[in-house]
C-alpha positions in Angstrom: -19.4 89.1 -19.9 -22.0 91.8 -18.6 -24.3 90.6 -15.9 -26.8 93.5 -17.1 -27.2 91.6 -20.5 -29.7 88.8 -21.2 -28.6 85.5 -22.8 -29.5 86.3 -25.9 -28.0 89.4 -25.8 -24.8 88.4 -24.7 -25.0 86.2 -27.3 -25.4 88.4 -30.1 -23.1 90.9 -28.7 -20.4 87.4 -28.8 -21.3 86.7 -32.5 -20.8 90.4 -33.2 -17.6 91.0 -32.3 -16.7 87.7 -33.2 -17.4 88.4 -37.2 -16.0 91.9 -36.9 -12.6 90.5 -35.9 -12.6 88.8 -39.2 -14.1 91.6 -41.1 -13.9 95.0 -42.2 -17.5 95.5 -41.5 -20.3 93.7 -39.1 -22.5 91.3 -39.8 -26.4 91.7 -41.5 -29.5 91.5 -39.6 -30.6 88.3 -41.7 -26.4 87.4 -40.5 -27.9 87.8 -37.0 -31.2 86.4 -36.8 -29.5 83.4 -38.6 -27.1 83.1 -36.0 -29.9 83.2 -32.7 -32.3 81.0 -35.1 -34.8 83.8 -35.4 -36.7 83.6 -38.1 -37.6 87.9 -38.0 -35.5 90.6 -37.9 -38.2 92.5 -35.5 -36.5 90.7 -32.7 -33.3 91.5 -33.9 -33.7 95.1 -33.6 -35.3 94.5 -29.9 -32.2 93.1 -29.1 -29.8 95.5 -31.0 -32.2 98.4 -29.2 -31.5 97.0 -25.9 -27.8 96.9 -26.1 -27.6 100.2 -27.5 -29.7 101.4 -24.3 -27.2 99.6 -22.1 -24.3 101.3 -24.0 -23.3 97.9 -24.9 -23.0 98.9 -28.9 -24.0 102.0 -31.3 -25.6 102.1 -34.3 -26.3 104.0 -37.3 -29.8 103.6 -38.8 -28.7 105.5 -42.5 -26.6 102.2 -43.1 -27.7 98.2 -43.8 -24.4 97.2 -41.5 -25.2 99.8 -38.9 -23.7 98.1 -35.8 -20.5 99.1 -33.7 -19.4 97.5 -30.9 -17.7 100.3 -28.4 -14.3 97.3 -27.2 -14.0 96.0 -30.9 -10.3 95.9 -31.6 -9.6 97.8 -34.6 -8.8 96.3 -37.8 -5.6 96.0 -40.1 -5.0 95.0 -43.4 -2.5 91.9 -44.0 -1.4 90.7 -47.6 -2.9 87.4 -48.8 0.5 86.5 -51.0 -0.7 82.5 -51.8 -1.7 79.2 -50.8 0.3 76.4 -48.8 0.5 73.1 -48.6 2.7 70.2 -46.9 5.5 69.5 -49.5 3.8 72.1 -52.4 5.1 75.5 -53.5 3.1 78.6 -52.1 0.7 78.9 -55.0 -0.2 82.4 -55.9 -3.8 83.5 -55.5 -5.1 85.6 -58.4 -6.7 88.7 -57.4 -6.6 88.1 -54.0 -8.3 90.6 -51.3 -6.1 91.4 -48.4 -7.3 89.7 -45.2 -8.7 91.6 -42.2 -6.8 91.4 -38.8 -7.6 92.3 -35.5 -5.1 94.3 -33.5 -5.2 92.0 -30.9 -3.5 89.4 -32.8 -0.7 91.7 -35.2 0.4 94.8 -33.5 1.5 95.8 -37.1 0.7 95.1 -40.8 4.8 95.6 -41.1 6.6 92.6 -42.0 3.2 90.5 -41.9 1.5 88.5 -44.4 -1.3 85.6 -44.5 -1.6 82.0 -46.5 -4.3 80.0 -47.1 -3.9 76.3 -45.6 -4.4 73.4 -48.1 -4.3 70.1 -46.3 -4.1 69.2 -42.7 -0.8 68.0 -41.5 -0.9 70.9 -38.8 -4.7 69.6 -37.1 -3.7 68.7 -33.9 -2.6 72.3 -33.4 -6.3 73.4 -34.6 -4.8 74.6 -38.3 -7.9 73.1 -40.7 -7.5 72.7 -44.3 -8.7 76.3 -45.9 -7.3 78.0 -42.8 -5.6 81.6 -43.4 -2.4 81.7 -41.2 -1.1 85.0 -40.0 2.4 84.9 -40.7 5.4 87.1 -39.3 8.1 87.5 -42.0 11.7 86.5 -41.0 14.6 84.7 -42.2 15.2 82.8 -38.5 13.7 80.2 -35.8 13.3 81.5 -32.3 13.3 78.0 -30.6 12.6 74.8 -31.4 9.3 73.3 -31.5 7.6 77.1 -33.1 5.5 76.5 -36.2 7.2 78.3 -39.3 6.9 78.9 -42.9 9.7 76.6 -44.4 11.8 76.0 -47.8 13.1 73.0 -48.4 13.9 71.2 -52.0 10.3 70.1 -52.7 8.9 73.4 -52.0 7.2 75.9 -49.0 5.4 74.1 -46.0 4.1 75.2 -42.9 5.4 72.9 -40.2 7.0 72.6 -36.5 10.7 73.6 -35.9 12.4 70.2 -34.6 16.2 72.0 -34.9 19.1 70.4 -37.0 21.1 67.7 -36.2 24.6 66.8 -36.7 25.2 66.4 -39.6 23.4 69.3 -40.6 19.8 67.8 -41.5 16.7 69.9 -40.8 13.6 68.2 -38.9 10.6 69.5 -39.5 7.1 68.1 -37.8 3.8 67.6 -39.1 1.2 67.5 -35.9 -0.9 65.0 -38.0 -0.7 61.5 -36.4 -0.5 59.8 -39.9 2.5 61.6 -41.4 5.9 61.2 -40.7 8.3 64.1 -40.0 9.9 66.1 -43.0 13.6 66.2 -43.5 16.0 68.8 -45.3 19.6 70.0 -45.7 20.7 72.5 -43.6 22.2 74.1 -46.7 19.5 74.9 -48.4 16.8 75.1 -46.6 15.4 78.6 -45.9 13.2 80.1 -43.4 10.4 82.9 -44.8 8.4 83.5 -41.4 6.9 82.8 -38.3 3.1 81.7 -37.4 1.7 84.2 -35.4 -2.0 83.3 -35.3 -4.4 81.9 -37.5 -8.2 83.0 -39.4 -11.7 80.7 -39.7 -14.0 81.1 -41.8 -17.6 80.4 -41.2 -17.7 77.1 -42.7 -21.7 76.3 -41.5 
């Protein structure tokens, strides 16, 4: 971070290009004083002022979300194709919006799509319940142990590659202390993609 910036600033500047990472546009003054627990938008603009003066950001003053940071990554547009749960189908989302992505996580929108979590058999590896997972599609594990979008007979589920034994049974693992790895034939089960990274909502 900038030694020439104050707290607050460096703050602000944090919160700024962490919201434009997750959307297409930045955030609103009332966003922003929210954010430092200002309670005017006077001080806002001080702050915006100054890190426009310290070539920090630019801004336009014809628009409400005027604000553009000069290192913000740029954006890409991902598909949101559904919903997924532990043992559950991918469930469709009507009219869903695609979902924002920041070159510094998906090189590409090729061969990418996202899911909403449901659930949270994949905490312990920070994926919450209403998550959007970044998803790489493909038809194949890289090693064991990488978390993937799997097939099995009960459905899609987003779990941890533990390889295939034997006899030709599939073991796939929750990172949820209170549930029990998932188990499917080799035969039919079916890989549909690759986690590659993950999006959060702002759930204050």
């Amino acid at each position: 971070m900038r030694e020439d910036l104050t707290e607050k600033q460096q703050e602000l500047l944090r919160y700024i290009r962490n919201y434009t990472v997750h959307h297409p546009y930045p955030p609103t003054l009332r966003q922003m004083a929210d954010h430092l627990g200002l309670r005017t938008l006077s001080t806002v603009h001080q702050h915006l002022k100054a890190l426009e003066a310290k070539g920090a950001l630019s801004r336009n003053s014809s628009r409400e979300r005027n604000v553009r940071i000069h290192d913000t990554p740029k954006l890409i547009r991902i598909p949101l194709l559904g919903e997924i749960a532990a043992g559950l189908p991918i469930e469709p989302v009507e009219n869903a919006e695609p979902v924002f992505v920041s070159t510094q996580l998906v090189k590409s929108a090729d061969n990418h799509y996202a899911l909403r979590v449901r659930g949270d058999s994949m905490i312990d590896d920070g994926i919450q319940d209403n998550d959007i997972v970044i998803i790489r599609a493909q038809n194949y594990v890289d090693r064991i142990g990488e978390t993937i979008v799997a097939v099995t007979d009960h459905g899609a589920t987003l779990k941890r590659f533990g390889g295939v034994s034997q006899d030709g049974i599939v073991k796939l693992i929750p990172r949820n202390p209170r549930m029990e790895p998932m188990f499917a034939d080799a035969n039919t089960f079916e890989v549909r993609g690759k986690f590659v990274g993950l999006l959060r909502k702002d759930r204050s």
